[in-house]
KEDRENFI-438075 format. One record per residue: residue in one letter; chain; x, y negated, z negated of N, C-alpha, C, O, CB in turn. Coordinates in Angstrom, 1 decimal, decimal comma. Atoms other than C-alpha are relative to their C-alpha. Glycine has a CB too. Layout:
N
[site A A [X Y Z] [X Y Z] [X Y Z] [X Y Z] [X Y Z]]
...
***
This chain:
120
[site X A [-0,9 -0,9 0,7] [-8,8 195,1 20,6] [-0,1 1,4 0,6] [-1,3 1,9 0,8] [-0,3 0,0 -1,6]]
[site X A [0,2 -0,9 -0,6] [-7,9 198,1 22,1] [-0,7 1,2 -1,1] [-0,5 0,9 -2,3] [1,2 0,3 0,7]]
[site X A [0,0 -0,7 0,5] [-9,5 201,8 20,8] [0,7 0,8 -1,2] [0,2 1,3 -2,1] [-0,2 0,2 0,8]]
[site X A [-0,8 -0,4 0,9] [-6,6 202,9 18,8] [0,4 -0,6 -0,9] [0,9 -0,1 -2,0] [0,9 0,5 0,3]]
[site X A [-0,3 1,2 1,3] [-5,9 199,8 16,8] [-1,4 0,2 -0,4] [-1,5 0,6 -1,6] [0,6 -2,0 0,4]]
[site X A [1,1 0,3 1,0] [-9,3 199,5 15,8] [-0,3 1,5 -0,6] [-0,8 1,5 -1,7] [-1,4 -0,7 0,6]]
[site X A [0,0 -0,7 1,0] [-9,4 203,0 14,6] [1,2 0,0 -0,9] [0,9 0,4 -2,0] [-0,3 1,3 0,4]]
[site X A [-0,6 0,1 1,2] [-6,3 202,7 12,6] [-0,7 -1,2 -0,9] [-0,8 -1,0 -2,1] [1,5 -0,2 0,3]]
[site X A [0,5 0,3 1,1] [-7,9 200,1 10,9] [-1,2 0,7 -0,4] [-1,1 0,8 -1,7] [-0,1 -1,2 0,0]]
[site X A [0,9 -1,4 0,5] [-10,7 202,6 10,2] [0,6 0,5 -0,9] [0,0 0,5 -1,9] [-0,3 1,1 1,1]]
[site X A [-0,8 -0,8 0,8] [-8,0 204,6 8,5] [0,7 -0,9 -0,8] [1,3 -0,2 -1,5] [0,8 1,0 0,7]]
[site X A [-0,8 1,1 0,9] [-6,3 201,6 6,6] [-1,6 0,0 -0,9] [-1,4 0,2 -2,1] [0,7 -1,9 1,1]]
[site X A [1,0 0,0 0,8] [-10,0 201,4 5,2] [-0,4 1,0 -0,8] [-0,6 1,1 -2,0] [-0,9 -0,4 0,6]]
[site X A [0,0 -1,6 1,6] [-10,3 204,9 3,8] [0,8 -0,4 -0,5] [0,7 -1,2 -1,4] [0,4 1,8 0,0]]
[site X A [-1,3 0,0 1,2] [-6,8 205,2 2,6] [-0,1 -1,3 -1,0] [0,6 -1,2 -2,0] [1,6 -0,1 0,7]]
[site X A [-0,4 0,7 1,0] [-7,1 201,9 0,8] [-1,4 0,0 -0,9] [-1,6 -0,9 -1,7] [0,6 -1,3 0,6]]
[site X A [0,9 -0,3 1,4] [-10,2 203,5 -1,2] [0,7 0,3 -1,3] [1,5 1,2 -1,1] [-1,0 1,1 0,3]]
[site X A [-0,4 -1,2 1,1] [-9,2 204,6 -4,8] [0,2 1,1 0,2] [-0,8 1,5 0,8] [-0,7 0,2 -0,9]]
[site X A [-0,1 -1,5 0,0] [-7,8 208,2 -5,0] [-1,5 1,0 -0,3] [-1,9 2,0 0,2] [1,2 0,3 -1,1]]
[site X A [1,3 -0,7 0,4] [-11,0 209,1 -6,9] [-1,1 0,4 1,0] [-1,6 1,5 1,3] [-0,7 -0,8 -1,0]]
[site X A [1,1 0,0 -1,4] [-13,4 208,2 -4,1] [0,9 0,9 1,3] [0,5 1,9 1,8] [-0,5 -1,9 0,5]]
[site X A [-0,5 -0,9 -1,0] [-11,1 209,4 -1,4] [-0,4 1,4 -0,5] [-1,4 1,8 0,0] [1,6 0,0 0,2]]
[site X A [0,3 -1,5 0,5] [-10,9 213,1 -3,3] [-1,1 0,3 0,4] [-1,1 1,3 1,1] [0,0 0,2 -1,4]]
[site X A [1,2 -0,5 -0,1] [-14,4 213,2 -3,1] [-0,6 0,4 1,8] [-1,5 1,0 2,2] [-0,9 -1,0 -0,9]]
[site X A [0,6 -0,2 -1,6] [-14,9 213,2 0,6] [0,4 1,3 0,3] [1,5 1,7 0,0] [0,5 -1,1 1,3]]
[site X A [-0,4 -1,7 -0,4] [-15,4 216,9 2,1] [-1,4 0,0 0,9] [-2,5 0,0 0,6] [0,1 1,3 -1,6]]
[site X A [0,7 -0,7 -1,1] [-16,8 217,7 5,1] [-0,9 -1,3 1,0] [-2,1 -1,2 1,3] [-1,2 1,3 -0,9]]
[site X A [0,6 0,8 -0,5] [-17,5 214,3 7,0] [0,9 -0,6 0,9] [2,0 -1,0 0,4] [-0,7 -0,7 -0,8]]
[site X A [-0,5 0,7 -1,0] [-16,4 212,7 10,2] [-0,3 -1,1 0,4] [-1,4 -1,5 0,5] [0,1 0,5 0,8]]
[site X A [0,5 2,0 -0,1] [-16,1 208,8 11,0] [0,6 0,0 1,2] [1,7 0,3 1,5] [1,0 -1,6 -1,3]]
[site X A [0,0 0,2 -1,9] [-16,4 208,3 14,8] [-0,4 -1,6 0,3] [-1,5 -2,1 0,0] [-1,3 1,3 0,9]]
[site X A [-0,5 1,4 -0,5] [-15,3 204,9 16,3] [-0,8 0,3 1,3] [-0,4 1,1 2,2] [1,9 -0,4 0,1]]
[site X A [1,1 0,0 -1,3] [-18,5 204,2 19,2] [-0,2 -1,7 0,7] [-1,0 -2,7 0,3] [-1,8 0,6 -0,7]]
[site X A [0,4 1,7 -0,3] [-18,4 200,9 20,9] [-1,2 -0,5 -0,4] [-1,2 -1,5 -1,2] [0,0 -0,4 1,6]]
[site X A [1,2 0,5 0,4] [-22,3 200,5 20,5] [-0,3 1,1 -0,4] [0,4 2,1 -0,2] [-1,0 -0,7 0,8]]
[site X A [0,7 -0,9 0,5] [-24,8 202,4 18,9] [-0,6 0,8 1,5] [-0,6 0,3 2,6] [-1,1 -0,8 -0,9]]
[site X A [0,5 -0,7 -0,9] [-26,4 205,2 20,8] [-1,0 0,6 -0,1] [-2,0 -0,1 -0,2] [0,6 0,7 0,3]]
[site X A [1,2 -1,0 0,1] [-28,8 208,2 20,6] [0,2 -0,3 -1,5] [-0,7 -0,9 -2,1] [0,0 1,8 0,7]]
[site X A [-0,1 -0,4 1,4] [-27,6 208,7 17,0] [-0,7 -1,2 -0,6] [-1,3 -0,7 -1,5] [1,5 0,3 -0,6]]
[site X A [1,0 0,8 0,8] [-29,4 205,5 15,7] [-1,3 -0,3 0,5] [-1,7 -1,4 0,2] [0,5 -1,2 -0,1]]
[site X A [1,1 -0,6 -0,2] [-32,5 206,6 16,9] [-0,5 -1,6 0,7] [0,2 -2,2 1,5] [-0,7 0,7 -1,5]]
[site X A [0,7 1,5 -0,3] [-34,9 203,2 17,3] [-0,2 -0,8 -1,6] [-1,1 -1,6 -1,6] [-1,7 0,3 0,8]]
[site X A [0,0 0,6 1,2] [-34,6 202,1 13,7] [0,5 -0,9 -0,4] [0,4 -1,2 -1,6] [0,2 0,6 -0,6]]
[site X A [-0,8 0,4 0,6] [-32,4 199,9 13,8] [0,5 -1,4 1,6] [0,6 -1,1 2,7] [1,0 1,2 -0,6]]
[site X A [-0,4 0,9 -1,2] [-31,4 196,6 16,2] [1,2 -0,2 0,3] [2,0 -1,1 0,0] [-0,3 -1,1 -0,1]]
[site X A [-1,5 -0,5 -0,9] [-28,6 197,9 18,3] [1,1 -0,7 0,1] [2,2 -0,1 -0,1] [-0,3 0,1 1,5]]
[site X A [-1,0 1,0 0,1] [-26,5 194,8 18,6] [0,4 -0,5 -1,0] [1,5 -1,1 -0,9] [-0,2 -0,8 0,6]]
[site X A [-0,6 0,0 1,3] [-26,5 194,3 14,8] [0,4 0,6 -0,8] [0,7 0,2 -1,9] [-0,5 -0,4 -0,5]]
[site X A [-0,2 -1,7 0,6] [-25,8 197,5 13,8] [1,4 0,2 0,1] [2,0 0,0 1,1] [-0,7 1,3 1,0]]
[site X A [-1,6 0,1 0,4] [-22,2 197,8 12,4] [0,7 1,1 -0,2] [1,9 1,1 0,0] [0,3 -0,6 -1,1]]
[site X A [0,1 -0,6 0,7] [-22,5 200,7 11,0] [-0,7 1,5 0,1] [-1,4 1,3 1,1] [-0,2 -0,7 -0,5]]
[site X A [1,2 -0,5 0,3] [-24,8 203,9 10,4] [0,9 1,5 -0,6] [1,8 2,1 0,0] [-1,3 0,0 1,3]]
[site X A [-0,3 -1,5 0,6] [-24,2 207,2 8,0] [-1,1 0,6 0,2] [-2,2 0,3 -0,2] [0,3 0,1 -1,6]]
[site X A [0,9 -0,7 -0,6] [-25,9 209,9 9,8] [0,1 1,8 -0,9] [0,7 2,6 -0,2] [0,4 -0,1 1,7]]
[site X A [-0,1 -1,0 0,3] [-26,2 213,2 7,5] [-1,0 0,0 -1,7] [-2,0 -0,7 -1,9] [1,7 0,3 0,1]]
[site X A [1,2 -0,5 1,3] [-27,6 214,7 3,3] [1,0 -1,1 -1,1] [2,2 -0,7 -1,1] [-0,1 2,5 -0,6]]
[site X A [-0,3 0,8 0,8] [-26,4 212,2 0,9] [0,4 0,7 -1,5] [-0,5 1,3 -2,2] [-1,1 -0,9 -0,1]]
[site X A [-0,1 -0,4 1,0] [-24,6 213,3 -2,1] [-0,6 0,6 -1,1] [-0,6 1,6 -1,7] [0,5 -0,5 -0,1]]
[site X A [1,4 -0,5 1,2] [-27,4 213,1 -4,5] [-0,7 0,4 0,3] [-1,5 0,5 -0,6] [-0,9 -0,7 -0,7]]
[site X A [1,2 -0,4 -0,7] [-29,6 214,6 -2,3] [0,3 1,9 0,0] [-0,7 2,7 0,0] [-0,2 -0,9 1,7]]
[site X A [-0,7 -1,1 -0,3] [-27,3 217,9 -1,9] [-0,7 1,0 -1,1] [-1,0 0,5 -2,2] [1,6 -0,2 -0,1]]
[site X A [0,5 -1,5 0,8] [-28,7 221,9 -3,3] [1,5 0,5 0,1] [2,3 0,4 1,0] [-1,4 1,2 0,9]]
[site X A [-0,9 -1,3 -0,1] [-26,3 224,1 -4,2] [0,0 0,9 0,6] [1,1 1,5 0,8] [0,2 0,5 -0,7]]
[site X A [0,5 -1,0 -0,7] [-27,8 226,3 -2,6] [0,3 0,1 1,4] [1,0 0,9 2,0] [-1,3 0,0 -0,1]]
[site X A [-0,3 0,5 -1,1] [-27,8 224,9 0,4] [1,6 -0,3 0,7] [2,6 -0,9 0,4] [-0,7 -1,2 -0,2]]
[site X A [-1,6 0,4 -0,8] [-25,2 225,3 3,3] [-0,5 -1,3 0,5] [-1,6 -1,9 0,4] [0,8 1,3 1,5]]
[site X A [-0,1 1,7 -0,6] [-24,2 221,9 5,2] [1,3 0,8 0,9] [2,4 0,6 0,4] [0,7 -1,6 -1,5]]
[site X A [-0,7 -0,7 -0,8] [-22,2 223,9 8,0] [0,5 -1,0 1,1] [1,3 -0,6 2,0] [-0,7 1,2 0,6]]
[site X A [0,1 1,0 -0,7] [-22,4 220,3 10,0] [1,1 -0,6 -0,8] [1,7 -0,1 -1,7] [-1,4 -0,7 0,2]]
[site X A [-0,9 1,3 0,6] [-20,0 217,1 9,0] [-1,5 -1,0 0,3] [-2,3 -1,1 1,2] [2,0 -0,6 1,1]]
[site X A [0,6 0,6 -0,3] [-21,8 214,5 7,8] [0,2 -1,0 0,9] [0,6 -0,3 1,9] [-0,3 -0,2 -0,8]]
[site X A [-0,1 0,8 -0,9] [-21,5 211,6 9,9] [0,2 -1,4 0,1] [-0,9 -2,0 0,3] [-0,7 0,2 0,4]]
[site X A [0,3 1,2 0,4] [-20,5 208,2 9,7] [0,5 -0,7 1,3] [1,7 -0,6 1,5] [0,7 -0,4 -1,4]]
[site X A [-0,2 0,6 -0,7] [-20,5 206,2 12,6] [0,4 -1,8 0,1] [-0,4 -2,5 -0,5] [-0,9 0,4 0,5]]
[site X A [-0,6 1,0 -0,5] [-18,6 202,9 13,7] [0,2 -1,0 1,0] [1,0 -0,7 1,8] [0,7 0,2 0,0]]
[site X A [0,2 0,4 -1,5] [-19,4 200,3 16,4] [0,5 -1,0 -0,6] [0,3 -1,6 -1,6] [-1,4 0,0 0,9]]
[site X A [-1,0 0,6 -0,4] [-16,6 198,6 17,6] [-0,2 -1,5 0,6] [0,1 -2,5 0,1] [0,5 1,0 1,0]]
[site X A [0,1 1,4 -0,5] [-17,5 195,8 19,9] [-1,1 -0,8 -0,5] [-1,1 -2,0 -0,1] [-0,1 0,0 1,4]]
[site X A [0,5 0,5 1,0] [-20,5 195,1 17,3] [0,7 -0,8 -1,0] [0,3 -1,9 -1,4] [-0,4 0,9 -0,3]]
[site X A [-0,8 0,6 1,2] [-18,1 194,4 14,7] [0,7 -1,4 0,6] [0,4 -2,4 0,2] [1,1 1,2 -0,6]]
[site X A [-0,8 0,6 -0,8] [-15,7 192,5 17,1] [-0,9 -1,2 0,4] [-0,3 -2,2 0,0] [0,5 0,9 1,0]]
[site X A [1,5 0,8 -0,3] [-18,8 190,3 18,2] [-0,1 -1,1 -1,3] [-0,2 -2,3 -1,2] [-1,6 1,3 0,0]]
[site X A [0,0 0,7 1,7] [-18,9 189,0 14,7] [1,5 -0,8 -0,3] [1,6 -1,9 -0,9] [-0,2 1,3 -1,3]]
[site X A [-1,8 0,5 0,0] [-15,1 188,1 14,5] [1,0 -0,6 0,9] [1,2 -0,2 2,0] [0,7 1,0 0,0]]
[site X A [-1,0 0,6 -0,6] [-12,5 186,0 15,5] [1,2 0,2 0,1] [1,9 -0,2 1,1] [0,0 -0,8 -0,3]]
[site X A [-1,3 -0,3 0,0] [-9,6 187,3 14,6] [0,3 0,8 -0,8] [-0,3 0,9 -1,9] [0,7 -0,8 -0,2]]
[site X A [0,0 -1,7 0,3] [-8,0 190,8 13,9] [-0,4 0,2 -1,8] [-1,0 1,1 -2,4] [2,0 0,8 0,3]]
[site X A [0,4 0,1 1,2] [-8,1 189,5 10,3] [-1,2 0,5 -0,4] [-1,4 1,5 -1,1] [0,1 -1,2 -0,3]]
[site X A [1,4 -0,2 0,0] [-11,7 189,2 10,5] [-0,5 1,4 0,2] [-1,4 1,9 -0,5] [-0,5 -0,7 0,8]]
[site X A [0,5 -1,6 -0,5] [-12,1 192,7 12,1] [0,5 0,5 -0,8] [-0,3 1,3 -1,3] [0,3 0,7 1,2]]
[site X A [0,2 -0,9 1,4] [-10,3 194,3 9,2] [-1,1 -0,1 -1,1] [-1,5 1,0 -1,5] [1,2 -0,3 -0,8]]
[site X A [0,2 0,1 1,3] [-12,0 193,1 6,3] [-1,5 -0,1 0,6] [-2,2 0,0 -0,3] [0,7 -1,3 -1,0]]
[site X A [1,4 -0,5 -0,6] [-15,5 193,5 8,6] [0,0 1,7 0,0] [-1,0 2,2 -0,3] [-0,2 -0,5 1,6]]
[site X A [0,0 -1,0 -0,6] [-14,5 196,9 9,4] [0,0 0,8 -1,8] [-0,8 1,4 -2,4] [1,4 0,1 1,2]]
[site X A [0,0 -0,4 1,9] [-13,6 197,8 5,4] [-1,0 0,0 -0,6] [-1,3 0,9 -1,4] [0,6 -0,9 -0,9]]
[site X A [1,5 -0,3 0,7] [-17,0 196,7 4,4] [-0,6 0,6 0,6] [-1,6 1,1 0,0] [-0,9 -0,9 -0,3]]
[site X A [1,1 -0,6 -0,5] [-18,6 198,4 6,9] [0,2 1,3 -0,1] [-0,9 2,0 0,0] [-0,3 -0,3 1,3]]
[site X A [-0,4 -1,2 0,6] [-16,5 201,8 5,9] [-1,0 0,0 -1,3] [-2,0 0,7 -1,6] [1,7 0,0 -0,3]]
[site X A [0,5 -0,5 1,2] [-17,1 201,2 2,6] [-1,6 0,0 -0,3] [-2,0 0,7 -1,2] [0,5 -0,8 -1,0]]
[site X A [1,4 0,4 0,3] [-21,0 200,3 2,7] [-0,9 1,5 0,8] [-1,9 2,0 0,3] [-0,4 -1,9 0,7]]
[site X A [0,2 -1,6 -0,4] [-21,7 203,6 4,9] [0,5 1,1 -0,7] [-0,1 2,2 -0,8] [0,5 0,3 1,1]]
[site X A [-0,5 -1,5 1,5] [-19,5 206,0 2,2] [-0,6 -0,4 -0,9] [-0,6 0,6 -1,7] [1,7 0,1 -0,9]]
[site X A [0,9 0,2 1,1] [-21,7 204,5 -0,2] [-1,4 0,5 0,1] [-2,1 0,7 -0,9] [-0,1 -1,4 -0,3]]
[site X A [0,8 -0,8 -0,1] [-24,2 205,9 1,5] [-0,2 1,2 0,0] [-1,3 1,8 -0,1] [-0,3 -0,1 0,6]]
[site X A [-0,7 -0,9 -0,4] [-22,5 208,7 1,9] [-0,4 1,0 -1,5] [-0,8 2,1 -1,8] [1,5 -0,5 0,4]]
[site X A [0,3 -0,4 2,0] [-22,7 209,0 -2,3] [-1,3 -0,1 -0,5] [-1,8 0,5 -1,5] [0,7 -1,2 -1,2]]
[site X A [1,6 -0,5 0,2] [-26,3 208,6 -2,1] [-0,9 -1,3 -0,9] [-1,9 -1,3 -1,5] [0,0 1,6 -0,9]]
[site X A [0,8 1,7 0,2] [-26,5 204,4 -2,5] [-1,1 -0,2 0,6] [-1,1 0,5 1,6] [0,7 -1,3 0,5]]
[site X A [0,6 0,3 -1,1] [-29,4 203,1 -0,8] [0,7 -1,9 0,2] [1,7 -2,4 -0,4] [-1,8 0,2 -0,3]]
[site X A [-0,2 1,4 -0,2] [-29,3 199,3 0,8] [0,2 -1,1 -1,1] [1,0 -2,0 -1,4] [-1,0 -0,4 0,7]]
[site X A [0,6 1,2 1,3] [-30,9 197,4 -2,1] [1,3 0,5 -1,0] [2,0 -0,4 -1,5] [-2,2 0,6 -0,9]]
[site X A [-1,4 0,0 1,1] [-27,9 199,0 -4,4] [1,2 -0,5 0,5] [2,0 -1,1 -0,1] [0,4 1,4 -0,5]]
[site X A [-1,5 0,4 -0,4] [-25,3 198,5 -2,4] [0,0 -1,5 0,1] [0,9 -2,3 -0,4] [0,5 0,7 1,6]]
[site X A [0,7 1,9 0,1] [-27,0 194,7 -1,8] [0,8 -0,6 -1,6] [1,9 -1,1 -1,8] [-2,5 -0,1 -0,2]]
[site X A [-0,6 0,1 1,3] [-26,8 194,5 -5,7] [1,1 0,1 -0,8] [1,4 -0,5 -1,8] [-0,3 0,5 -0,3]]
[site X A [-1,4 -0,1 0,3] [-23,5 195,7 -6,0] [1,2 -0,5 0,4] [2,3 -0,3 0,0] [0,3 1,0 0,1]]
[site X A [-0,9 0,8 -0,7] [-21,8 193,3 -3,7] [-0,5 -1,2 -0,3] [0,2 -2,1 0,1] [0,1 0,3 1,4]]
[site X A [0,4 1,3 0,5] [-23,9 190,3 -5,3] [0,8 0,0 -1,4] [1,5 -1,0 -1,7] [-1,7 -0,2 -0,2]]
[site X A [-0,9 -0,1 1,7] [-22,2 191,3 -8,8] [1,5 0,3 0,1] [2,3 0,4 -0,8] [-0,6 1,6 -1,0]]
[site X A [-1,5 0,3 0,6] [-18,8 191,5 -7,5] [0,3 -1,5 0,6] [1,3 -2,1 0,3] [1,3 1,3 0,5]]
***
């Protein structure tokens, strides 16, 4: 799949969040990376990695505190694609892997978000 279809579906996956949750996003950029890079440090096993929200987590946020950065939510492309057969598949991979990084984003960890996708 070329670069620009797979970020529109990137953007088919926000927009088809609830208005509520959309509203709330301010000040964060979702960057489409074939593989992981520097930004996933060594924490993480490169070729399984779908995913990663790099920035201060909603609940974590001071008022006080500027945030003059965007947080960061990164997207790997031929990861995802790796996993999938068909564009089908790469949407509805690409959707959870939006949504399960903005959940980080709100200041889920794993184990909740785990929990919250066993209960739906």
């Amino acid at each position: 799949m070329d670069r620009a279809r797979f970020e529109a579906l990137v953007g088919e996956a926000v927009a088809s969040l609830p208005k509520s949750f959309r509203d709330r996003l301010e000040n964060i950029a979702i960057i489409v990376e074939d593989y992981p890079g520097p930004e996933a440090g060594g924490r993480f096993r490169k070729r399984s990695l779908l995913g990663l929200y790099h920035g201060v987590p909603q609940t974590q946020r001071s008022v006080w505190a500027r945030y003059p950065f965007p947080d960061q939510i990164y997207i790997y492309q031929r990861n995802i694609e790796a996993l999938c057969r068909t564009e089908e598949e790469v949407r509805e991979q690409v959707r959870k892997t939006v949504i399960h990084e903005l959940a980080h984003y709100f200041g889920l960890s794993d184990e909740e978000i785990a929990r919250l996708e066993r209960e739906n």
